[in-house]
N, C-alpha and C positions, 0 to 999 in steps of 0.2 A: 602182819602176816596173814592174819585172817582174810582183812578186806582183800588183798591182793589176790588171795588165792580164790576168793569168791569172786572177783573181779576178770579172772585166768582161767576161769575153768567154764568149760561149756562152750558153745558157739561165738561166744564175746569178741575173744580176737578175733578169729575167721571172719564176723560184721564186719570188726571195722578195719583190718585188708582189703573187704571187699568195698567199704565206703574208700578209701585212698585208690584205690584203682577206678571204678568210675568218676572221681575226681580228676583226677590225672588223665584219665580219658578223657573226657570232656574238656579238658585245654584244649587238649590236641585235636579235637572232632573243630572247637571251636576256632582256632587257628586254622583250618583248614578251610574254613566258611568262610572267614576273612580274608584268605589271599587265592578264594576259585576263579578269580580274573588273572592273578599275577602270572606274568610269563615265565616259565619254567620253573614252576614252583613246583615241587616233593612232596606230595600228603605226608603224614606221619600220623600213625593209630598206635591202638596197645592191642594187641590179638589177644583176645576174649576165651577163645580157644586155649592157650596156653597159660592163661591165669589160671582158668578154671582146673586144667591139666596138675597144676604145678600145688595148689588147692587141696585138689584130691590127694596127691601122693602125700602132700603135710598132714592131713586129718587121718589118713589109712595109718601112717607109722606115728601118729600122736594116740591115735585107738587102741594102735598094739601094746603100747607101753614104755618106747623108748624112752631112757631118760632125757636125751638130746632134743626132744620134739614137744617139748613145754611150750615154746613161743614161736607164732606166727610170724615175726617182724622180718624175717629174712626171707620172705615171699617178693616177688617184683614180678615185673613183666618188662620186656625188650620193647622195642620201640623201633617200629615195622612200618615200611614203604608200601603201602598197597599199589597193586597193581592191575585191578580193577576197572572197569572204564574205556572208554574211547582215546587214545591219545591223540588233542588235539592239536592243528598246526602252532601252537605257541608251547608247544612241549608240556603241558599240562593234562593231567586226567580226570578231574572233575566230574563229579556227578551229583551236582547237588541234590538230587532226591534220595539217595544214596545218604549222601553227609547227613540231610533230617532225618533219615529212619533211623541212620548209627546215632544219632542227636534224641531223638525220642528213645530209644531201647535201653539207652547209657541211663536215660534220665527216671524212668521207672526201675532200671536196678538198682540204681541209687535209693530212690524213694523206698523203694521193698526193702533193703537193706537197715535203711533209718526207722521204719515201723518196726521189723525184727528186734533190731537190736532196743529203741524203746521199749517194746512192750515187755525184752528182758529186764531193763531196770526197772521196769516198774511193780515187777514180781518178786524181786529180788527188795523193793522197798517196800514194798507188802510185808513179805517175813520177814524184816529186820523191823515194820512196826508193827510186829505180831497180829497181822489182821489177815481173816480170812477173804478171799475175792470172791 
């Protein structure tokens, strides 16, 4: 009960939704890299925008006190066809420098997310071995 609730409380989940969504993104950024020659191939992303969106309304009604809004785990994101780009004669829209910059921005929110959320536990193993930092 303890551990849990010291494990639930604070920004902890909110890290690690936001680690599972650039995870998840980053398939799909990745997949998308892989098949920017295929003919008539569909990008597929996770809009960044609506994570974040969806983020905010769980943290504002977990602030307030609802009792319903204890866990993070039922946050997602839809899975979006950009439309982006030049459409080229092989029905594809591609733009690979596009794909690296969503590819590098995914991957430093990732990494901010993994420091965050580290340097929570490691505060939180600090006062469970009663040391000061």
């Amino acid at each position: 009960m303890f551990l849990d609730r010291l494990l639930n409380d604070g920004s902890s989940p909110l890290l690690e939704q936001w680690l599972q969504f650039t995870e998840a993104r980053q398939r799909f950024l990745a997949e998308d890299v892989a098949n920017a020659s295929t003919p008539n191939y569909v990008q597929k992303d996770l809009s960044l925008e609506q994570f974040q969106a969806m983020l905010r309304a769980k943290l504002k009604s977990a602030q307030s006190g609802s009792a319903d809004t204890a866990s993070f785990d039922d946050v997602a994101a839809a899975v979006q066809h950009p439309v982006r780009g030049i459409l080229f004669h092989d029905g594809n829209n591609r733009s690979m420098e596009q794909l690296m910059t969503d590819q590098a921005k995914n991957g430093l929110m990732h990494m901010l997310a993994v420091e965050l959320l580290k340097h929570q536990y490691s505060v939180m193993e600090m006062a469970l071995k009663e040391r000061v930092g």
